[in-house]
PDB file of N, H, CA, C and O in Angstrom:
ATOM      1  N   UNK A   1    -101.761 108.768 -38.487  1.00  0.00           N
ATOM      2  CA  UNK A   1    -100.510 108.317 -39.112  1.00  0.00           C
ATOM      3  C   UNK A   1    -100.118 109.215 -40.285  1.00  0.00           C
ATOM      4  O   UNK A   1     -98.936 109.375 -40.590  1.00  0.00           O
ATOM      5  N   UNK A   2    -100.915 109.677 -40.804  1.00  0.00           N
ATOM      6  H   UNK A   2    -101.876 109.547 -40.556  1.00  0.00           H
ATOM      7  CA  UNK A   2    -100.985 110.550 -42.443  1.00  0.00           C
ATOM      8  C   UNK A   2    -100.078 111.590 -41.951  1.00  0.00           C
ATOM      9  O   UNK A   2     -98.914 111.707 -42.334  1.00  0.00           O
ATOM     10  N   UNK A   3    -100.978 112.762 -40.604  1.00  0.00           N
ATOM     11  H   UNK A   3    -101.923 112.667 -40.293  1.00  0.00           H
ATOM     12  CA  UNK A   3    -100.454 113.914 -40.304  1.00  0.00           C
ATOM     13  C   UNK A   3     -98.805 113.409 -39.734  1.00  0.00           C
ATOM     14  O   UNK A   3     -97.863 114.188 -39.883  1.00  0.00           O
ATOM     15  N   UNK A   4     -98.579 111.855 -38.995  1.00  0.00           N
ATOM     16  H   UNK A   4     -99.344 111.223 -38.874  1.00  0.00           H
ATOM     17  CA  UNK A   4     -97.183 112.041 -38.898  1.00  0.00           C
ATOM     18  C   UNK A   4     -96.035 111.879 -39.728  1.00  0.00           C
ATOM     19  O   UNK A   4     -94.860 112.205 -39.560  1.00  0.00           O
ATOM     20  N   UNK A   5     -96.729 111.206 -40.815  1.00  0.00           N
ATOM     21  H   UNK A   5     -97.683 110.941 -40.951  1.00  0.00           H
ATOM     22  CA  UNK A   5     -95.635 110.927 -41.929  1.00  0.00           C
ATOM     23  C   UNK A   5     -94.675 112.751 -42.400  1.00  0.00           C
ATOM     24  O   UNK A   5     -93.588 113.327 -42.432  1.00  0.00           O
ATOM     25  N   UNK A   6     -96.683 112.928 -42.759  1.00  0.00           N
ATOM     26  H   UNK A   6     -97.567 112.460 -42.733  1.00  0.00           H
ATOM     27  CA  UNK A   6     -96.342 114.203 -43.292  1.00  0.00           C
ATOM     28  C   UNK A   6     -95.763 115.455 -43.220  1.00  0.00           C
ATOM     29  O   UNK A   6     -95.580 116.246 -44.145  1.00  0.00           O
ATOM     30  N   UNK A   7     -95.339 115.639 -41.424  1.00  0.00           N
ATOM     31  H   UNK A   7     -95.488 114.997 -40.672  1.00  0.00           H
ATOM     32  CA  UNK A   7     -94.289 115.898 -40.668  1.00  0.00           C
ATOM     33  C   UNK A   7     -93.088 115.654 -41.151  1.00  0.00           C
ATOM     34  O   UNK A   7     -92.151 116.322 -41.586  1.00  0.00           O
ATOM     35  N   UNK A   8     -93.383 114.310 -40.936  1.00  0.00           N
ATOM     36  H   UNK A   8     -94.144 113.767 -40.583  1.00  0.00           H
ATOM     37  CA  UNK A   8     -91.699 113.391 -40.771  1.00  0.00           C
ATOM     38  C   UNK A   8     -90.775 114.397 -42.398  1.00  0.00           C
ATOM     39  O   UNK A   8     -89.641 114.852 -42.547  1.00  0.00           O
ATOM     40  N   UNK A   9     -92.159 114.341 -43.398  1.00  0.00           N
ATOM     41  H   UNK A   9     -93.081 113.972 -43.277  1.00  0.00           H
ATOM     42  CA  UNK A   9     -91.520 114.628 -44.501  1.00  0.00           C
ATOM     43  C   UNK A   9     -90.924 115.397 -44.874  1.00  0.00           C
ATOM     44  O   UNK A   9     -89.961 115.245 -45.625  1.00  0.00           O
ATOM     45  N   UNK A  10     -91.701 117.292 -44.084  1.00  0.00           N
ATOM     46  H   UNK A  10     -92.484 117.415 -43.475  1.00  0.00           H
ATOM     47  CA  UNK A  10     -91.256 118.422 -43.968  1.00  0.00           C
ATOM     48  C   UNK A  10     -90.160 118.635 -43.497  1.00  0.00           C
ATOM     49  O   UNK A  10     -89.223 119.268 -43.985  1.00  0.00           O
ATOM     50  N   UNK A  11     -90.303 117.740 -41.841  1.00  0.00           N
ATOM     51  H   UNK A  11     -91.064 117.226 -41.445  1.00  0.00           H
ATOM     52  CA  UNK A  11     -88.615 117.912 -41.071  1.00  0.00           C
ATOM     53  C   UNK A  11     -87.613 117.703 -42.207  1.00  0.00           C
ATOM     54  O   UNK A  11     -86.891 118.638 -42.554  1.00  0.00           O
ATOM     55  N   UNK A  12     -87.546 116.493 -42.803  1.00  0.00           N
ATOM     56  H   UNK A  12     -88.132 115.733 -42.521  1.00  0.00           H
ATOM     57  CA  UNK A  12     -86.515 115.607 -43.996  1.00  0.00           C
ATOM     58  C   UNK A  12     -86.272 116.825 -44.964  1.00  0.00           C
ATOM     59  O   UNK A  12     -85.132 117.287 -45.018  1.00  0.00           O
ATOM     60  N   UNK A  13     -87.278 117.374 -45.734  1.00  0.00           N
ATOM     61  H   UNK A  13     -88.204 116.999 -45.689  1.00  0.00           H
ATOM     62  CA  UNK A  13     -87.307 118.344 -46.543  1.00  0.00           C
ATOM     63  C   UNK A  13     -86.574 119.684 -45.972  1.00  0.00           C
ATOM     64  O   UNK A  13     -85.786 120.097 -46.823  1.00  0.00           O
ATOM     65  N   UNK A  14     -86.586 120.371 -44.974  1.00  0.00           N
ATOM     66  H   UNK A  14     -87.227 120.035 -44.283  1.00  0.00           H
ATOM     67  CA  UNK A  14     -86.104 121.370 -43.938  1.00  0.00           C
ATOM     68  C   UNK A  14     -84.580 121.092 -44.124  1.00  0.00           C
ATOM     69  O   UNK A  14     -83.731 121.716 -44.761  1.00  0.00           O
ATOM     70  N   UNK A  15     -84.491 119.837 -43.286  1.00  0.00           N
ATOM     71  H   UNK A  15     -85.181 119.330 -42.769  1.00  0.00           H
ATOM     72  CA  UNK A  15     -83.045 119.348 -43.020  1.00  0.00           C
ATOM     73  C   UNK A  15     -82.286 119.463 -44.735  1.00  0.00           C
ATOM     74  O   UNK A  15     -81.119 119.821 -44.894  1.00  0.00           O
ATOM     75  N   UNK A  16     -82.984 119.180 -45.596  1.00  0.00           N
ATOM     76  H   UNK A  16     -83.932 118.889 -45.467  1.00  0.00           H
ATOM     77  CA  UNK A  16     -82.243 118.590 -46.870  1.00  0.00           C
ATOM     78  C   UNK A  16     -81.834 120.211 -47.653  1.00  0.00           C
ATOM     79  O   UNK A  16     -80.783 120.482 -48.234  1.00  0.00           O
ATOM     80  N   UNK A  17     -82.958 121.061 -47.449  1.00  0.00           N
ATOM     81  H   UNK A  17     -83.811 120.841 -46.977  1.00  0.00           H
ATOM     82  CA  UNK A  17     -82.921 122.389 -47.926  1.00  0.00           C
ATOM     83  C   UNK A  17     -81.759 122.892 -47.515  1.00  0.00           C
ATOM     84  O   UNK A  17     -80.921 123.349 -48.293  1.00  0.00           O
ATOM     85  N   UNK A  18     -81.554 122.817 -45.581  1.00  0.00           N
ATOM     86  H   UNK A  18     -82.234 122.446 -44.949  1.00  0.00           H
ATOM     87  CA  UNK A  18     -80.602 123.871 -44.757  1.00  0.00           C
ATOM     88  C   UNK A  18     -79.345 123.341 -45.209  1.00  0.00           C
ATOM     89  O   UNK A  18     -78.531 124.251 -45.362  1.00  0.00           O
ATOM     90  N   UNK A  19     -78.763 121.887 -45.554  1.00  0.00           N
ATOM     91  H   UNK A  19     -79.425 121.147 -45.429  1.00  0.00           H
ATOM     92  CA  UNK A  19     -77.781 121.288 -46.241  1.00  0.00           C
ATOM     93  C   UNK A  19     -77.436 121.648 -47.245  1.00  0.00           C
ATOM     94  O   UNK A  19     -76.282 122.068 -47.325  1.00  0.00           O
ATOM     95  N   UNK A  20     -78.319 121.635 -48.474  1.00  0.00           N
ATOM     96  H   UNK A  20     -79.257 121.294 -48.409  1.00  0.00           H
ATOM     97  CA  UNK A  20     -77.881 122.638 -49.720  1.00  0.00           C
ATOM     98  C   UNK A  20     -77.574 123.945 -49.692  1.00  0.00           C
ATOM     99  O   UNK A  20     -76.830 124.360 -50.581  1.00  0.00           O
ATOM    100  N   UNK A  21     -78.275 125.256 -48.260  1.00  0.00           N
ATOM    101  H   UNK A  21     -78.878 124.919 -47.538  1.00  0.00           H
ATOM    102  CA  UNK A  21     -77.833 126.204 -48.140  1.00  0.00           C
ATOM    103  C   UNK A  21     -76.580 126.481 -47.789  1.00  0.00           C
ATOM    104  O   UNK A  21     -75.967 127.496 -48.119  1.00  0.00           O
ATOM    105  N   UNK A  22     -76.119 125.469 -47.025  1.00  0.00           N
ATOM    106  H   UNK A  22     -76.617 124.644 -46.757  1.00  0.00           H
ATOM    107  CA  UNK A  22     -74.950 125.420 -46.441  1.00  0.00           C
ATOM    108  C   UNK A  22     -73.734 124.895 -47.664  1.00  0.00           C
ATOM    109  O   UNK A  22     -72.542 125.196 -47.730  1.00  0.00           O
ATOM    110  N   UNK A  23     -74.407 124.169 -48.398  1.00  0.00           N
ATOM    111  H   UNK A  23     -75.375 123.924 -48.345  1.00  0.00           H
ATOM    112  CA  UNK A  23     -73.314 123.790 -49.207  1.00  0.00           C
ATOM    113  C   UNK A  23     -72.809 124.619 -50.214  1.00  0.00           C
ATOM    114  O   UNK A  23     -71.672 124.724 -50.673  1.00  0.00           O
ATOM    115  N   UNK A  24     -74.261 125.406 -50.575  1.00  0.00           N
ATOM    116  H   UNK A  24     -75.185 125.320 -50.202  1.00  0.00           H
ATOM    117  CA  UNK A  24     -74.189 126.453 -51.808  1.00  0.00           C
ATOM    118  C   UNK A  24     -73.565 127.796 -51.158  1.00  0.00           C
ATOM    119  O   UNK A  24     -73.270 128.705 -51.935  1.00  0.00           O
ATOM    120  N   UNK A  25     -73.339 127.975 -49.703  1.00  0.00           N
ATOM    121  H   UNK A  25     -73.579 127.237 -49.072  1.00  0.00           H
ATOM    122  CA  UNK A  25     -72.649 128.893 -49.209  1.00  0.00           C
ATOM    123  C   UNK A  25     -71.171 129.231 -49.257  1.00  0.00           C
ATOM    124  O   UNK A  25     -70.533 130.258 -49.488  1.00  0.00           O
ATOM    125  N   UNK A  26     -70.746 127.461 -48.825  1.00  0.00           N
ATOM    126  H   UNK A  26     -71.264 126.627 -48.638  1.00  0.00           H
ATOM    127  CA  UNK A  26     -69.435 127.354 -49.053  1.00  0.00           C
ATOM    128  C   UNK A  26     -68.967 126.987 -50.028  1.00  0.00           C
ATOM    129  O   UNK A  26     -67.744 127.036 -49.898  1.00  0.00           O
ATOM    130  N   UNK A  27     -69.385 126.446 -51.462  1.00  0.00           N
ATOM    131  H   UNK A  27     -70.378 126.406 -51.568  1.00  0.00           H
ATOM    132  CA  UNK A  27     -69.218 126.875 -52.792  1.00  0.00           C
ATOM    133  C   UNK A  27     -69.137 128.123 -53.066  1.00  0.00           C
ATOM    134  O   UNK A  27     -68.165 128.351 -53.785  1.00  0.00           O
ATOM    135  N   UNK A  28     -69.821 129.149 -52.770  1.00  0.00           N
ATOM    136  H   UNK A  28     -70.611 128.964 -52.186  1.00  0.00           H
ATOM    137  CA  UNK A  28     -70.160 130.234 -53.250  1.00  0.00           C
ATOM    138  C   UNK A  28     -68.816 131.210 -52.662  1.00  0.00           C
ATOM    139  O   UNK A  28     -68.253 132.124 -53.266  1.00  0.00           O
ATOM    140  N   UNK A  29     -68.605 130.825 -51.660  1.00  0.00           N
ATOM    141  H   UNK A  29     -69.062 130.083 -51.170  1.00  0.00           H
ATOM    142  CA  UNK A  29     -67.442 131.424 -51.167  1.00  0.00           C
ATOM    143  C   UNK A  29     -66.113 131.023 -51.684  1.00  0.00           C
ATOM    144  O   UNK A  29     -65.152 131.784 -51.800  1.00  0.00           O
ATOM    145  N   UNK A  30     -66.141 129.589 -52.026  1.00  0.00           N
ATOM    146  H   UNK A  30     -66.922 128.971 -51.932  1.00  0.00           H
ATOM    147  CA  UNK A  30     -64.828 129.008 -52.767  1.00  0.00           C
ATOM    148  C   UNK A  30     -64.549 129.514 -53.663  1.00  0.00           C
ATOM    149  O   UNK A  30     -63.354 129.636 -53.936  1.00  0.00           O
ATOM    150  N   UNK A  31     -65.822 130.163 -54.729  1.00  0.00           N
ATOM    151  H   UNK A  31     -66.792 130.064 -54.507  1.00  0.00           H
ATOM    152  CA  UNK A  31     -65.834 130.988 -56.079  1.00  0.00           C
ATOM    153  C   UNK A  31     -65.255 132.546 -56.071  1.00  0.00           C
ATOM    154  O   UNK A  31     -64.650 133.120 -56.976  1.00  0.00           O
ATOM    155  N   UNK A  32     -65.689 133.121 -54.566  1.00  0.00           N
ATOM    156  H   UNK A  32     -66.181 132.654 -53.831  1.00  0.00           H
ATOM    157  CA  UNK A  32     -65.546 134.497 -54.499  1.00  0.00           C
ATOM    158  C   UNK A  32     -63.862 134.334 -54.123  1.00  0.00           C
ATOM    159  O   UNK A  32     -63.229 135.384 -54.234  1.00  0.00           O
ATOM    160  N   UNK A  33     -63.098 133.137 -53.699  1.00  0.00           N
ATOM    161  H   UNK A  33     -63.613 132.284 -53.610  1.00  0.00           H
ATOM    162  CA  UNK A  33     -61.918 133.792 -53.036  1.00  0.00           C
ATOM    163  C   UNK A  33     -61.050 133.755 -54.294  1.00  0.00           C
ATOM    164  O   UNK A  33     -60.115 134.537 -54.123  1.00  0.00           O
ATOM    165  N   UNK A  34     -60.976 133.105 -55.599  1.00  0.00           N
ATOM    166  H   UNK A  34     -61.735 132.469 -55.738  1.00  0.00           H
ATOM    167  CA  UNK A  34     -60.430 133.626 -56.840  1.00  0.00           C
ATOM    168  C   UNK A  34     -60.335 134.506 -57.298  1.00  0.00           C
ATOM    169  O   UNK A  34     -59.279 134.889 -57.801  1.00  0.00           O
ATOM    170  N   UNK A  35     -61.595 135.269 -57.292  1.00  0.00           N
ATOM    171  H   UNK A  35     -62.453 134.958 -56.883  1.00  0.00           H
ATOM    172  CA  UNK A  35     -61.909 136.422 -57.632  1.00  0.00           C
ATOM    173  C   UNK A  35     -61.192 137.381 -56.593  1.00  0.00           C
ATOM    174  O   UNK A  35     -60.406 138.182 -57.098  1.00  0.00           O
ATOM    175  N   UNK A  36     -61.302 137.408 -55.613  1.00  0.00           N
ATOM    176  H   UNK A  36     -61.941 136.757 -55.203  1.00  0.00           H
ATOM    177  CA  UNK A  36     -60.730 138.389 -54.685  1.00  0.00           C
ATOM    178  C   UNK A  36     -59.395 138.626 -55.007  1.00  0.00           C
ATOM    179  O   UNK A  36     -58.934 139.739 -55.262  1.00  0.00           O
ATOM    180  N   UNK A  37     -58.646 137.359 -54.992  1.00  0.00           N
ATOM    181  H   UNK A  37     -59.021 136.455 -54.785  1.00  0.00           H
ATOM    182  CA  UNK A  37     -56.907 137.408 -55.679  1.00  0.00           C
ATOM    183  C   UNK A  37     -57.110 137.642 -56.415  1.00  0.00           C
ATOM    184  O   UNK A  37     -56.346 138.607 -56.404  1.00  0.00           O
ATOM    185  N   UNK A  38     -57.821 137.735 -57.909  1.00  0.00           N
ATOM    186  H   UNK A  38     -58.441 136.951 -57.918  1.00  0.00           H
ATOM    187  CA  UNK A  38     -57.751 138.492 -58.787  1.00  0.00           C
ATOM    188  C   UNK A  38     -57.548 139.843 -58.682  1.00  0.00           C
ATOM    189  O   UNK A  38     -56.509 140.418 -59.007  1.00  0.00           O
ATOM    190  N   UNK A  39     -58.634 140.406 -58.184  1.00  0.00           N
ATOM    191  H   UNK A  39     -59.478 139.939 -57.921  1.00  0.00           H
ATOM    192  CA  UNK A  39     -58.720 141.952 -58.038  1.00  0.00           C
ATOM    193  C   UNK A  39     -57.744 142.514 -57.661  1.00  0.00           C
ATOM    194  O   UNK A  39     -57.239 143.481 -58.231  1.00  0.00           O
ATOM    195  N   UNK A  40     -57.149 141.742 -56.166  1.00  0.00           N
ATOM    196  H   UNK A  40     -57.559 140.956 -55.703  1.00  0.00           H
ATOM    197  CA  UNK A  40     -56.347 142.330 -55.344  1.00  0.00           C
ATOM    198  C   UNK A  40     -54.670 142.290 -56.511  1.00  0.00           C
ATOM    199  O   UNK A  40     -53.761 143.034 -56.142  1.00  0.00           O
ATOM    200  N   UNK A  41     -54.459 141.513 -57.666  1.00  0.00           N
ATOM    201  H   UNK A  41     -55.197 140.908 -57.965  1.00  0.00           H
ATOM    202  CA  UNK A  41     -53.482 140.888 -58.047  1.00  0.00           C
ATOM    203  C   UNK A  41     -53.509 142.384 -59.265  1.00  0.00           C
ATOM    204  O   UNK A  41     -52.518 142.993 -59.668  1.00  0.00           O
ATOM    205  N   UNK A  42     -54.840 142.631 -59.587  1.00  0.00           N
ATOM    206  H   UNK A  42     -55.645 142.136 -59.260  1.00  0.00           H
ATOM    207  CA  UNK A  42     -54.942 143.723 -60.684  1.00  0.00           C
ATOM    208  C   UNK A  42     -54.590 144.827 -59.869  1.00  0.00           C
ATOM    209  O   UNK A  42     -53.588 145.304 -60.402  1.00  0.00           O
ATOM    210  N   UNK A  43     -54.931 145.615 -58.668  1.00  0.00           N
ATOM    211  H   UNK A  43     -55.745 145.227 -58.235  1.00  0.00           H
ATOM    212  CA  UNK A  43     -54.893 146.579 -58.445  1.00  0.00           C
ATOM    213  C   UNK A  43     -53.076 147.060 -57.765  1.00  0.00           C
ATOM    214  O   UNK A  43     -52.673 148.184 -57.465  1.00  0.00           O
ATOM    215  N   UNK A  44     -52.101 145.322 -57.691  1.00  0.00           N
ATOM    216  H   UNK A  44     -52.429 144.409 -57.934  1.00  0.00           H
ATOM    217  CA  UNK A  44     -51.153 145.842 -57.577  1.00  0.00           C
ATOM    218  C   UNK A  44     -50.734 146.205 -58.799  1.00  0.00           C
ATOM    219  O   UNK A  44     -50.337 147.341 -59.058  1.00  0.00           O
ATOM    220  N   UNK A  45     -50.795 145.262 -59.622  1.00  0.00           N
ATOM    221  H   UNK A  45     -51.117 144.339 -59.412  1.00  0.00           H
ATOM    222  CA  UNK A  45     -50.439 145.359 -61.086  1.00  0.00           C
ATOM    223  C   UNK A  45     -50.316 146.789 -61.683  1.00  0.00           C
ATOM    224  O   UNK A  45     -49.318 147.306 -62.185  1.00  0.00           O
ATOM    225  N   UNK A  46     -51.856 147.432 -61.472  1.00  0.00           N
ATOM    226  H   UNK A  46     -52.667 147.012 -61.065  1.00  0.00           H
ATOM    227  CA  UNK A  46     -52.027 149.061 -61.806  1.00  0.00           C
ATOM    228  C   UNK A  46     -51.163 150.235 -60.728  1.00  0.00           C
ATOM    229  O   UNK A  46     -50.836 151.393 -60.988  1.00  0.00           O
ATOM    230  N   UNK A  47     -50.975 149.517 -59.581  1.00  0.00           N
ATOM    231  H   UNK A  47     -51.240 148.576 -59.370  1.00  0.00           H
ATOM    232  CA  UNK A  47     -50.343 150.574 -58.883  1.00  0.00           C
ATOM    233  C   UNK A  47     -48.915 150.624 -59.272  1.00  0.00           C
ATOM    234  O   UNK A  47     -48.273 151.675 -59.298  1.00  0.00           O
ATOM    235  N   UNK A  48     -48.320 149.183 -59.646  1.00  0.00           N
ATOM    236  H   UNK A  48     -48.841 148.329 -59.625  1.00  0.00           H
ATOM    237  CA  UNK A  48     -47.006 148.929 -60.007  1.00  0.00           C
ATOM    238  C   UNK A  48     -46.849 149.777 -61.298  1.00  0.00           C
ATOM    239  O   UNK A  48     -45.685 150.171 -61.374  1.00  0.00           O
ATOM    240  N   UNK A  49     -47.600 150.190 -62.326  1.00  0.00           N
ATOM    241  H   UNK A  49     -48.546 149.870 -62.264  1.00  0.00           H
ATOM    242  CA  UNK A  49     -47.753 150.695 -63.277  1.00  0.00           C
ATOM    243  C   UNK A  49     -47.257 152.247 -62.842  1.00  0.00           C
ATOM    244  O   UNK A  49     -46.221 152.780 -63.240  1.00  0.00           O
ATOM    245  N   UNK A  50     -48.018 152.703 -62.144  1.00  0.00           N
ATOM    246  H   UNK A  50     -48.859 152.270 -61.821  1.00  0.00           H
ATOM    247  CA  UNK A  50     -48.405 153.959 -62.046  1.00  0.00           C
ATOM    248  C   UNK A  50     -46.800 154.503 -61.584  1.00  0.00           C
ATOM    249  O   UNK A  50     -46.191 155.383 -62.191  1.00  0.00           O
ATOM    250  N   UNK A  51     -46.273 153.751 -60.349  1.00  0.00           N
ATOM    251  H   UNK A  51     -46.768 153.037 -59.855  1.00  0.00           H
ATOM    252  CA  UNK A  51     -45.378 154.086 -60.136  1.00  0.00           C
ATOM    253  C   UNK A  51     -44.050 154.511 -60.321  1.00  0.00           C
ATOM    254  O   UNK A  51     -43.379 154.878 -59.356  1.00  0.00           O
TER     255      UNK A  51
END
């Protein structure tokens, strides 16, 4: 019974980990797409300059 709990626990633990990866992925991406319009918003900005 010990060794199946202790299974049971890892699977739970596995599952709970791959969930936070997934979540911290698509956070992480929500963060980068600000930034991207940023950049992209500066480099017209500087080209508009130049021109």
């Amino acid at each position: 019974m010990k060794l199946r709990v202790r299974d049971h626990d890892r699977i739970i633990r596995a599952s709970e980990l791959q969930e936070n990866g997934r979540s911290l992925y698509l956070s992480g991406r929500l963060n980068i797409l600000p930034l991207l319009n940023r950049t992209v918003a500066h480099n017209e900005s500087l080209t508009y300059i130049r021109t």
